[in-house]
C-alpha positions in Angstrom: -87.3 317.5 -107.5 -88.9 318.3 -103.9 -85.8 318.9 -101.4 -86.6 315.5 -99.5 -85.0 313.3 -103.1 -81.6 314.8 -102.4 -80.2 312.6 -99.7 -80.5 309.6 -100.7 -81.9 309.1 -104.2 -79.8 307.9 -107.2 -81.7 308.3 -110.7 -81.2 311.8 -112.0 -83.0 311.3 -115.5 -85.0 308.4 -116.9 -83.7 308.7 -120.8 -85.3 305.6 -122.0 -88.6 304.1 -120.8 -91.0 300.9 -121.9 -93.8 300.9 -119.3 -94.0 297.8 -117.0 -91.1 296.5 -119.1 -87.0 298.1 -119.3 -85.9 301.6 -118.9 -82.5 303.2 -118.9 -81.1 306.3 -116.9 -78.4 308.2 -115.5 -77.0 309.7 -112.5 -73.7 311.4 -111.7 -71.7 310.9 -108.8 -70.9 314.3 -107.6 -67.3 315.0 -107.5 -67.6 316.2 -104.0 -68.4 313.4 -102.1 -66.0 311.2 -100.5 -66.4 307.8 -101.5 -69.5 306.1 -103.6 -69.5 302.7 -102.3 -70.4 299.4 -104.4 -73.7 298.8 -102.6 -75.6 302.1 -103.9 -74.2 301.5 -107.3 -76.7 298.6 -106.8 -78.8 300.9 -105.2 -79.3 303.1 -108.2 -79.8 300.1 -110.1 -82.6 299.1 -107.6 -83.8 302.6 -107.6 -84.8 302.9 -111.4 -86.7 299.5 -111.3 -89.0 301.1 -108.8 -89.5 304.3 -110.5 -91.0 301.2 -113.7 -92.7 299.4 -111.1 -94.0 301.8 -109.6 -95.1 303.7 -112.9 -97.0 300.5 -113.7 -99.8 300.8 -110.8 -99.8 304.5 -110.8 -98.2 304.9 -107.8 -100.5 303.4 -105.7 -98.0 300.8 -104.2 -94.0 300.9 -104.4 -91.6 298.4 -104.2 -89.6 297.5 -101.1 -85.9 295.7 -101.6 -85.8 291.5 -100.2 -84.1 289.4 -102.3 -80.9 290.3 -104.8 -79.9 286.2 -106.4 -76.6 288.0 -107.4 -74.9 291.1 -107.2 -70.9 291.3 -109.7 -69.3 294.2 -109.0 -66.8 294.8 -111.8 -65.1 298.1 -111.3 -64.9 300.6 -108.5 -67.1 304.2 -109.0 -65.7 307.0 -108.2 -66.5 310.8 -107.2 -67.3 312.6 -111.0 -68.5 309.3 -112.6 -72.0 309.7 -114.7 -73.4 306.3 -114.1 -75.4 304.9 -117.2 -78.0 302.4 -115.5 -80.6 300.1 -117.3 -83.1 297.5 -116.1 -85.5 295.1 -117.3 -88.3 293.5 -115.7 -89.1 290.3 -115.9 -92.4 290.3 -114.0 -94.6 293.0 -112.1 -97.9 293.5 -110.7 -99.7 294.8 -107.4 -97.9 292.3 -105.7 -94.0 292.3 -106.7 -91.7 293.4 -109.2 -89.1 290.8 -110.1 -86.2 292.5 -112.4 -82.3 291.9 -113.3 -80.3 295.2 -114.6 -77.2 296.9 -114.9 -74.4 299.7 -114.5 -71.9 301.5 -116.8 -69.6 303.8 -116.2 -68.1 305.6 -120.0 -69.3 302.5 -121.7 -67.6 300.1 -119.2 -69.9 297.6 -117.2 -69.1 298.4 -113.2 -72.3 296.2 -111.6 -74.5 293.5 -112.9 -78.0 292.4 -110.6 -79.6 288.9 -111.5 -82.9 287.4 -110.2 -83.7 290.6 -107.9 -87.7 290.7 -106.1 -89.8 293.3 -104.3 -92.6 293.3 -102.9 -94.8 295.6 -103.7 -96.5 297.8 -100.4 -98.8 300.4 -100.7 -97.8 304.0 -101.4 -98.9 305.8 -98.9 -97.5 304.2 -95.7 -94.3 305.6 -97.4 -94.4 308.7 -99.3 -97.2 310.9 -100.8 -98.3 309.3 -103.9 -99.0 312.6 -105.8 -96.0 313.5 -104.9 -94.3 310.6 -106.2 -96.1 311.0 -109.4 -94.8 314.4 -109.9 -91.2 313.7 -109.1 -91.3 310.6 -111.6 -92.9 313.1 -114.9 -89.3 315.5 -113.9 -87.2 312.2 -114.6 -89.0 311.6 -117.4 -88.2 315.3 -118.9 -85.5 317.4 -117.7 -84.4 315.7 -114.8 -83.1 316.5 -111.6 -80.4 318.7 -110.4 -77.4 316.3 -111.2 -75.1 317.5 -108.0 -77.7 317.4 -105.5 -76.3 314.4 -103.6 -74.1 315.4 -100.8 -72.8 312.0 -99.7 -73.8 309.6 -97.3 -71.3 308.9 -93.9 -70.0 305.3 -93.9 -72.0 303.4 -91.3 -69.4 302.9 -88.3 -69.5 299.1 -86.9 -67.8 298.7 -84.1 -65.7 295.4 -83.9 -67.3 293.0 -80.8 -65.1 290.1 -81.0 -63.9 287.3 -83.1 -61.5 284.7 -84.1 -59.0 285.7 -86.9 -59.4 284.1 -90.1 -62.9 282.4 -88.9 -65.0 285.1 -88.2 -65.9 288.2 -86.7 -68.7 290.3 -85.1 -69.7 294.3 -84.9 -72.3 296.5 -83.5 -73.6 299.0 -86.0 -75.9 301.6 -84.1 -78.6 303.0 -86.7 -78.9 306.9 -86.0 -82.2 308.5 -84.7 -82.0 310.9 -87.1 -80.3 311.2 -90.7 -80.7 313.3 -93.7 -81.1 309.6 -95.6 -84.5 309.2 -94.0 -86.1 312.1 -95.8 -85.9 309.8 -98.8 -85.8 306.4 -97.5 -89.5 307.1 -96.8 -90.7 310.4 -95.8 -93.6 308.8 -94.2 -91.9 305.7 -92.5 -88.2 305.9 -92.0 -86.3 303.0 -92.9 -82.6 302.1 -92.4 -81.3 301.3 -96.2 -80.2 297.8 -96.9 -77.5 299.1 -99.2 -75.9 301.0 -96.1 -76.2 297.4 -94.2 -74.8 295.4 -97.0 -71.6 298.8 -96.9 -71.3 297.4 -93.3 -71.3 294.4 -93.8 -68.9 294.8 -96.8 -66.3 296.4 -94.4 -67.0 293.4 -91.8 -66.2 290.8 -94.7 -63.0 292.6 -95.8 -61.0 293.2 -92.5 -62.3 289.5 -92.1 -60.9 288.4 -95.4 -57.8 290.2 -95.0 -56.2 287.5 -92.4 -57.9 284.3 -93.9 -55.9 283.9 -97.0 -52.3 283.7 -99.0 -52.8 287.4 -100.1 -50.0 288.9 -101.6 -48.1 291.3 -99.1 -50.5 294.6 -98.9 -52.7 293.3 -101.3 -55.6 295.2 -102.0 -59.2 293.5 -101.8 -62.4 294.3 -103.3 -65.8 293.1 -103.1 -66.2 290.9 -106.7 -69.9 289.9 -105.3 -72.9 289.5 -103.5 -74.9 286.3 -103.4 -78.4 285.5 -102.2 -79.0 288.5 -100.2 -81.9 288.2 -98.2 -83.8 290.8 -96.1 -86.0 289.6 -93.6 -87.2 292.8 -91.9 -87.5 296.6 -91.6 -84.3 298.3 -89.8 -85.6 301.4 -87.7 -83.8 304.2 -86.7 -81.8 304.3 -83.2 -81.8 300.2 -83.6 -78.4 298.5 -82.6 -78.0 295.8 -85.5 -75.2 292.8 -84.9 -73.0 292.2 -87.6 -71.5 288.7 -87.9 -68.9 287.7 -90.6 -68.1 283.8 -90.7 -65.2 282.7 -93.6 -66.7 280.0 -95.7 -64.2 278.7 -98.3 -60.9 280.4 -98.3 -58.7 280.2 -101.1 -55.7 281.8 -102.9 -57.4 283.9 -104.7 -60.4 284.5 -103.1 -62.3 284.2 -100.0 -66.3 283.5 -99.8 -67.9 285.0 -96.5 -71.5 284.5 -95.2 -72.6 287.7 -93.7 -75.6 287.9 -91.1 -77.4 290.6 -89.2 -79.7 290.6 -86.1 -81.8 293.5 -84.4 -83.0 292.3 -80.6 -81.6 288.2 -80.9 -84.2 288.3 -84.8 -82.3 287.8 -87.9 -83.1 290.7 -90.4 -80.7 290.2 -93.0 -78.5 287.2 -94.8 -75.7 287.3 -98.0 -72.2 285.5 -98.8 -70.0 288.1 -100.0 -67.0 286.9 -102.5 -63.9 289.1 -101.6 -61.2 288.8 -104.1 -57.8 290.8 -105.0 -58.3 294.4 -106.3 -56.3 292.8 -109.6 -58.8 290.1 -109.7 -61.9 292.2 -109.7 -60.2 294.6 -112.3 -59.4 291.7 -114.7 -63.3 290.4 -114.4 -64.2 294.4 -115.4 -62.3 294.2 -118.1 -63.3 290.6 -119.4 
C-alpha cells in the first residue's frame, strides 16, 4: 500500500467480497499504540463499505460519512486485537451508498452500525483514482502490511464552561497539519468525524460522570451513538465548539445530546448513551 494509507486507514485485507453487495475483512490493531478508541472501530467498519462502494463505480466517486441511525458499542478494543469486520449494503449507486455492518473481535461482537448513508462525491477532488484502484486489488490479495498504523493522538478539548450535571462546553482546535490527513484525503484534507465523535465522547463522559447515582468510582463506557449527523466538512487549523447537554439521566444510564459548531454553523449532531463499564460488558456478552 502507498505510504499515504498508513495513518489513518483501517482495512488491512478484504477476505470476502460480493460486488455492490457485502464483504468481510480484517485489520489488527497494532500492539503498539496507545489506545484504539470506539469511534474508529466504527471507522473501520465505515472504511470497508467504501472500499464496496467505491468498487461499484470504478472509482470514479467515493463515499463521504453523514448519517450513522445507530452506532452499539459492545466491548472495548484493545492494542493486539485482529478485528474481524463485515458489511452489507443495502443500496448504492453514483449517488449514495446506504449500508448497516459489523465488528468482532476472536468471535465476539464489539460494534454494531444500523441505517448508515454516504453520499457519494467524485474521486478526484479527494484522492487519485488510479491510485485508489491499485490499493483496493492489494486488499483484495495479500493485503497490507498489518502493523503499519502508528496511532492517532486523542483530540485535546479544552473545557470552556458549564453547569455540572446539565451540560458542558469545549474548544477542540483541529491541527494545520497531521499525519491523518495524508489519508483522510490526499487531495482535500479533511478533519475525520470519528476523531470528532472521540471528542465528543470524552465531552459526554466527564459530563455523565456528575449527572447520575453511579456507584462510587464507577467506570463508564460509551454503550452507543444515536442519529449522528454531519452537516459539513471540518478543515484543518479550524476551532470546533463542543457542547454536551444531559438529556435523561438515570440510574443506570445517562443519554447526552452532543453538538458541534465551526464559526457560530452547526457541523455535527448525535445523543450518545453512556452507561456503567458493567453494563456495556453485560450487553457484549448478551
Amino acid at each position: 500500500m502507498a505510504e499515504r494509507f498508513r495513518a489513518f486507514s483501517f482495512v488491512d485485507r478484504i477476505t470476502e467480497f460480493e460486488a455492490a453487495r457485502r464483504a468481510a475483512g480484517r485489520f489488527h490493531v497494532p500492539a503498539g499504540v496507545d489506545r484504539f478508541p470506539p469511534t474508529l472501530v466504527a471507522e473501520a467498519v465505515g472504511q470497508l463499505a467504501a472500499w464496496v462502494a467505491m468498487a461499484h463505480v470504478d472509482f470514479g466517486r467515493r463515499p463521504v460519512a453523514a448519517l450513522a441511525g445507530e452506532a452499539r458499542f459492545l466491548a472495548a478494543v484493545r492494542p493486539g486485537d485482529t478485528l474481524e469486520l463485515a458489511v452489507d449494503l443495502d443500496s448504492c449507486d453514483a449517488e449514495g451508498v446506504a449500508y448497516h455492518g459489523r465488528a468482532s473481535v476472536a468471535g465476539a461482537r464489539v460494534l454494531e452500525l444500523e441505517r448508515c448513508f454516504g453520499p457519494m462525491l467524485p474521486q478526484e477532488d479527494f484522492d487519485d483514482p488510479a491510485a485508489v484502484r491499485a490499493d483496493f486489488a492489494v486488499l483484495r490479495t495479500a493485503g497490507a502490511p498489518s502493523d503499519r498504523f502508528p496511532g492517532v493522538a486523542p483530540p485535546h478539548a479544552v473545557p470552556a464552561g458549564g453547569v455540572a450535571g446539565e451540560w458542558a462546553a469545549a474548544t477542540l482546535d483541529v491541527p494545520a497539519t497531521a499525519p491523518f490527513f495524508g489519508d483522510h484525503f490526499p487531495r482535500r484534507p479533511v478533519f475525520p468525524a470519528t476523531l470528532l465523535l472521540d471528542a465528543q465522547t470524552g465531552l459526554a463522559l466527564a459530563l455523565a460522570r456528575g449527572a447520575a447515582a453511579w456507584r462510587a468510582g464507577e467506570e463508564l463506557r460509551l454503550a452507543r451513538m444515536r442519529d449522528v449527523k454531519m452537516r459539513a466538512w471540518i478543515l484543518p487549523g479550524q476551532q470546533v465548539a463542543l457542547r454536551a447537554e444531559l438529556a435523561a439521566p438515570g440510574a443506570d444510564a445517562a443519554m447526552v445530546k452532543l453538538s458541534a459548531r465551526v464559526a457560530g454553523a452547526p457541523v455535527a449532531t448525535a445523543r450518545a448513551e453512556i452507561v456503567p463499564a458493567r453494563a456495556a460488558a453485560a450487553a457484549g456478552s448478551a
